[in-house]
C-alpha positions in Angstrom: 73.0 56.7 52.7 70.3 54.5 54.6 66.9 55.7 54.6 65.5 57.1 58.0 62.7 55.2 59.2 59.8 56.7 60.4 58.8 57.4 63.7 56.7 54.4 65.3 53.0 56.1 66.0 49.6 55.5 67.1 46.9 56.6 66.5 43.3 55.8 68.7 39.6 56.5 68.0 36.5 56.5 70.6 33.3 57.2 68.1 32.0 60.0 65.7 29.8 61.9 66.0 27.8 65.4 66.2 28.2 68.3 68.6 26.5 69.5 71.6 28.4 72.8 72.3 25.9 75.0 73.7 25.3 72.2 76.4 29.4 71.3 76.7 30.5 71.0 80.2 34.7 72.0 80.8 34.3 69.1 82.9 33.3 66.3 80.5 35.4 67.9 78.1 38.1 67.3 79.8 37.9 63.8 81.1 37.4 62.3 77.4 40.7 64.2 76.6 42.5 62.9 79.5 41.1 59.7 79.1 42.4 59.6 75.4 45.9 61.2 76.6 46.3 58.2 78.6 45.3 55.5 76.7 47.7 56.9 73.8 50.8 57.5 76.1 50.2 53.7 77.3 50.4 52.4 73.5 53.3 55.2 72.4 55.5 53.1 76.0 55.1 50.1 74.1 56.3 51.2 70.5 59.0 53.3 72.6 60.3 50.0 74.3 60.3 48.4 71.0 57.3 46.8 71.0 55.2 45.6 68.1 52.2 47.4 66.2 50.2 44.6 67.7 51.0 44.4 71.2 50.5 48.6 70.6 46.8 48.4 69.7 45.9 45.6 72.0 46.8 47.5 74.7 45.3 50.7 73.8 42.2 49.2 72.8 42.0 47.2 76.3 42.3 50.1 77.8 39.3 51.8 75.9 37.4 49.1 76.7 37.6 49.6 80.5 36.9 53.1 80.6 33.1 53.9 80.5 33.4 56.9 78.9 33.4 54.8 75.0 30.9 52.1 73.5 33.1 49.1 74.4 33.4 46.7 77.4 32.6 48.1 80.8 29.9 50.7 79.4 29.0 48.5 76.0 25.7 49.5 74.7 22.1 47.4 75.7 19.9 45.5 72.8 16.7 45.8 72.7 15.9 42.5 75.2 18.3 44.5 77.7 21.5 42.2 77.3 25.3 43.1 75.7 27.1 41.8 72.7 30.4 42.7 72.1 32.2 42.5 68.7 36.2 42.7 68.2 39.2 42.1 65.8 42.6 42.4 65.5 44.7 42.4 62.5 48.7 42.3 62.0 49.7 43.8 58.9 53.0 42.3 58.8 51.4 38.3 57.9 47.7 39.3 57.3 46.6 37.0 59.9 43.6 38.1 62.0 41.4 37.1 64.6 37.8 38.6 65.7 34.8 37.8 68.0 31.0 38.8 67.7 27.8 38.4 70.2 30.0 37.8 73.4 28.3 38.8 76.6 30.8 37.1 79.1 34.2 37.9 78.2 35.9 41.1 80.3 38.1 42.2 77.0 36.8 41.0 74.0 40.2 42.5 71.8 42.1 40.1 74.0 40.0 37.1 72.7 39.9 38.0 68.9 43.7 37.9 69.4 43.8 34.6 71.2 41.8 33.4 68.1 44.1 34.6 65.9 47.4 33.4 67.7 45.7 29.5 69.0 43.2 28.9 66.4 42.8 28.5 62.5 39.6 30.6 62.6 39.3 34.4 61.9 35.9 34.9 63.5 33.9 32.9 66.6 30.8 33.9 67.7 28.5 33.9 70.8 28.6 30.8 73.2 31.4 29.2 71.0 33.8 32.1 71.5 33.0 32.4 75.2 34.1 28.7 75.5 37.3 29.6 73.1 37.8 32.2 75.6 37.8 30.4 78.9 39.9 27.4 77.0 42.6 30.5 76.4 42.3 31.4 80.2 41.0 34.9 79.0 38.9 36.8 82.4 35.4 36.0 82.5 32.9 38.2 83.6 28.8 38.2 84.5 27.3 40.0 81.6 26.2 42.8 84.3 29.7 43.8 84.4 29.7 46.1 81.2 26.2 47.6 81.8 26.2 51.1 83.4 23.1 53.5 84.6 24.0 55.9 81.3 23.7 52.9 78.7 20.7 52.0 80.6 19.3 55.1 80.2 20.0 55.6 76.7 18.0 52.4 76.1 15.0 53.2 77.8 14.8 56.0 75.3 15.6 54.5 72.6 12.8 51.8 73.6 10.4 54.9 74.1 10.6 55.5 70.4 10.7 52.5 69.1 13.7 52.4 67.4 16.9 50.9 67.2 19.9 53.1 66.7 23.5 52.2 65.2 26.2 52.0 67.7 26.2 54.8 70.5 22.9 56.7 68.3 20.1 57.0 71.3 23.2 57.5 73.9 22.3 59.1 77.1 24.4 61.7 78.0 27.2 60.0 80.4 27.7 61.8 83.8 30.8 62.7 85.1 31.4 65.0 88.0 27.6 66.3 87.7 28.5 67.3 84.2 26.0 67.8 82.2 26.9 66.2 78.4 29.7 65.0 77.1 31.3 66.7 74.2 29.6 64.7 71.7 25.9 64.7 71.3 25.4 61.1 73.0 22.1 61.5 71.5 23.5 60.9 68.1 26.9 59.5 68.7 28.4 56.7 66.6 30.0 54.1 69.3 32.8 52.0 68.4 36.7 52.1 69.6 40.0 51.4 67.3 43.7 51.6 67.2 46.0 51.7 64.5 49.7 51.7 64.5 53.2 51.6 62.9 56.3 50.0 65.2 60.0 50.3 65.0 60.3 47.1 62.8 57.9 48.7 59.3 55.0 46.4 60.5 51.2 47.7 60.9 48.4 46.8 63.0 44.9 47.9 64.1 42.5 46.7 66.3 38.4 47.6 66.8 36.3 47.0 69.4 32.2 47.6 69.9 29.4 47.3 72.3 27.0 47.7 69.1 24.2 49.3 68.4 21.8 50.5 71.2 18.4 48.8 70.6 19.8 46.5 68.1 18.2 43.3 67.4 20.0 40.4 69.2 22.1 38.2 66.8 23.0 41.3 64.2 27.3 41.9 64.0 28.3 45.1 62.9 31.6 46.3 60.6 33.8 46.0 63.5 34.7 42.3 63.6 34.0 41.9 59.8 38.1 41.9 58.0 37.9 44.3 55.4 35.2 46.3 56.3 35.4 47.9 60.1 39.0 46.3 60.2 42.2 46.0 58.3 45.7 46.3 58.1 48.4 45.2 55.4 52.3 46.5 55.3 51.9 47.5 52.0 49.4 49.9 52.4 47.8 50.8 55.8 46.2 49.8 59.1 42.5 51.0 59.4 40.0 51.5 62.1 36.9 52.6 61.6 33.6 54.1 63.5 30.1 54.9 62.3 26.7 53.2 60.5 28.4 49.6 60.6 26.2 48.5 57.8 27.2 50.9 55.4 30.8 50.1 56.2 30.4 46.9 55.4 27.9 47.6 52.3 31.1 49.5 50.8 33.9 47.4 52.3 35.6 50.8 53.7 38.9 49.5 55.1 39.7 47.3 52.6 38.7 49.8 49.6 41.3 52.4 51.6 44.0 49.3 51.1 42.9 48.8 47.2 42.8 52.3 46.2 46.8 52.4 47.7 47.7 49.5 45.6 45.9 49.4 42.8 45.4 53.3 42.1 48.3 54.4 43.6 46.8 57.0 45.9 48.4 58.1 48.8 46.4 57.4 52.2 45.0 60.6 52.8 43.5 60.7 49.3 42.2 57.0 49.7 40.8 57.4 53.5 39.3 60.7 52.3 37.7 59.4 48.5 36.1 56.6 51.3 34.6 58.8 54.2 33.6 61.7 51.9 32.6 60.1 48.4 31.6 56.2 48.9 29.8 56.1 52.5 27.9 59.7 52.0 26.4 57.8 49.0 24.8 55.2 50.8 23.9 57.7 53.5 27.3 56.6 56.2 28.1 58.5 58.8 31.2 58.0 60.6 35.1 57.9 60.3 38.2 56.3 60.5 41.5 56.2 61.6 44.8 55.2 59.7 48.2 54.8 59.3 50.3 53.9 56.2 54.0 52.3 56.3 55.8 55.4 56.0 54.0 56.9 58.9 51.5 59.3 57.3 48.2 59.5 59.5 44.5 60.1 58.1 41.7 60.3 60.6 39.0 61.5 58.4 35.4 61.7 59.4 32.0 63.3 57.9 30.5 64.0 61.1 31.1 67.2 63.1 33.3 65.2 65.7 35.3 62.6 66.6 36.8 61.6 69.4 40.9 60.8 68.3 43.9 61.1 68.6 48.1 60.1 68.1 51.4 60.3 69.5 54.9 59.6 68.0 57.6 58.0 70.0 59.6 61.0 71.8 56.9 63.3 71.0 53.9 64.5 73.3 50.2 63.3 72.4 47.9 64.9 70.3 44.2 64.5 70.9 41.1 65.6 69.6 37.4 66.1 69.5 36.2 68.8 66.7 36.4 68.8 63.2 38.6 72.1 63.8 40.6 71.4 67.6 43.5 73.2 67.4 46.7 71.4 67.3 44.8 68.9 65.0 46.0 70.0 61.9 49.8 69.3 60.5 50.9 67.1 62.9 49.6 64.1 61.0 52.9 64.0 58.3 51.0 65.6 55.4 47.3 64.0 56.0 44.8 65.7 57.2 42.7 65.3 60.3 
């Protein structure tokens, strides 16, 4: 009798981070989980029309990074001289090949140029002015760097500014305003930016994609986990497609992504008891905060995080979306095929 395969899924991420309930507006509330429900219905069309994992993430990941609402593209983060650097990678599990870009101020969706490096060049990762002119080579959109900033991110600078500190990824955020609401679900105070989507398609193959505006106040020139293969990014068909979100340098420190992957093949643990060892043993060691999204090759889903929140969710072809915010959203729990949230 001929195995079934599993469902094609996917599963998107939009930054960890702590809670705000006593201030939560229904309002703001609401427009992250609609804005999640749509992004995830536009990747499940393209696993449903038999698309691949990669085309799956790409779009979903475009699509965070237009909405303002996440620390990537239109609404990226400021550095401390006031300007934008955007990071990105993409990753198909199926060949291992992968593509990334870092520092680019000028480029409209920066997931679209780490897969043009990928798919036209032999390099994994191009920085700064040499990416931007990789990117208008590729006939990617270009874009005034003024086009990702927005009055919240400039706001959430000012204060981080005022106290002289610089704060890793959407840490320091100002609360973002939406329909005179008064904070978003997650304490944009102390928020950990970055987007990601991971996914399985119809043909076995895996693929995830991250996208970041960084770390408000940063220092110009410093790259984050996002872009970095192994460490904010990775996916491999014999194991799993990872995003992750949270203290970039301690997800790099540890290698997080790629130590989910190892601990599959090496140890023979499942992905929920590899993504969990990693968010709840190995970055709480080193003092990181954050989480992670991830898919293995039969399907299973692990979207573990250490923080009170994180903005998530996934949806299996023919079935309807799933999203989340708390630790404890109901309807977050068993859907995931045996992992936990």
């Amino acid at each position: 009798m001929k195995p079934v395969s599993p469902l094609p899924v996917i599963a998107i991420h939009g930054g960890a981070g702590t809670m705000s309930r006593s201030d939560l507006s229904v309002e703001q509330h609401a427009a992250y989980h609609a804005a999640l429900q749509r992004i995830l219905r536009a990747g499940q069309q393209v696993l449903a029309d038999g698309g691949s994992a990669l085309d799956a993430v790409s779009v979903a990941v475009e699509l965070l990074e237009d909405c303002p609402l996440f620390n990537a593209g239109h609404g990226a983060v400021f550095t401390h001289d006031e300007t934008h650097e955007l990071d990105a990678m993409v990753m198909d599990g199926a060949t291992l090949r992968a593509g990334a870009v870092a520092c680019v101020s000028r480029i409209r969706r920066p997931v679209r140029a780490a897969r043009a490096v990928m798919a036209h060049s032999p390099h994994v990762l191009l920085v700064g002015p040499g990416a931007e002119v990789f990117a208008e080579e590729q006939g990617l959109e270009m874009v005034e760097p003024g086009y990702f900033s927005t009055d919240a991110r400039r706001q959430q600078l000012q204060r981080a500014l005022g106290s002289d500190t610089a704060v890793l990824d959407h840490d320091g955020a100002a609360a973002l305003s939406f329909r005179n609401a008064a904070a978003a679900p997650l304490d944009e105070d102390r928020k950990l930016g970055t987007v990601g989507a991971v996914a399985l398609d119809c043909h076995g193959n895996l693929a995830a994609a991250t996208s970041t505006g960084g770390m408000t106040n940063k220092r110009p020139g410093r790259i984050g986990d996002s872009p970095v293969i192994g460490a904010g990014t990775y996916a491999d068909n014999r194991s799993a497609a990872i995003s992750c979100t949270g203290t970039g340098e301690m997800f790099m420190r540890t290698v997080a992504a790629y130590d989910i992957c190892a601990r599959m093949v090496y140890a023979g643990q499942s992905l929920d008891e590899a993504a969990q060892a990693v968010v709840m043993q190995v970055l709480p060691a080193i003092d990181g905060r954050g989480g992670l999204i991830a898919v293995d090759a039969q399907g299973n889903l692990s979207l573990p995080f250490n923080t009170e929140g994180m903005y998530r969710g996934w949806a299996r072809v023919g079935e309807a979306p799933v999203t989340a915010i708390y630790a404890n959203d109901a309807g977050s729990a068993g859907d995931l095929g045996g992992s936990a949230p």
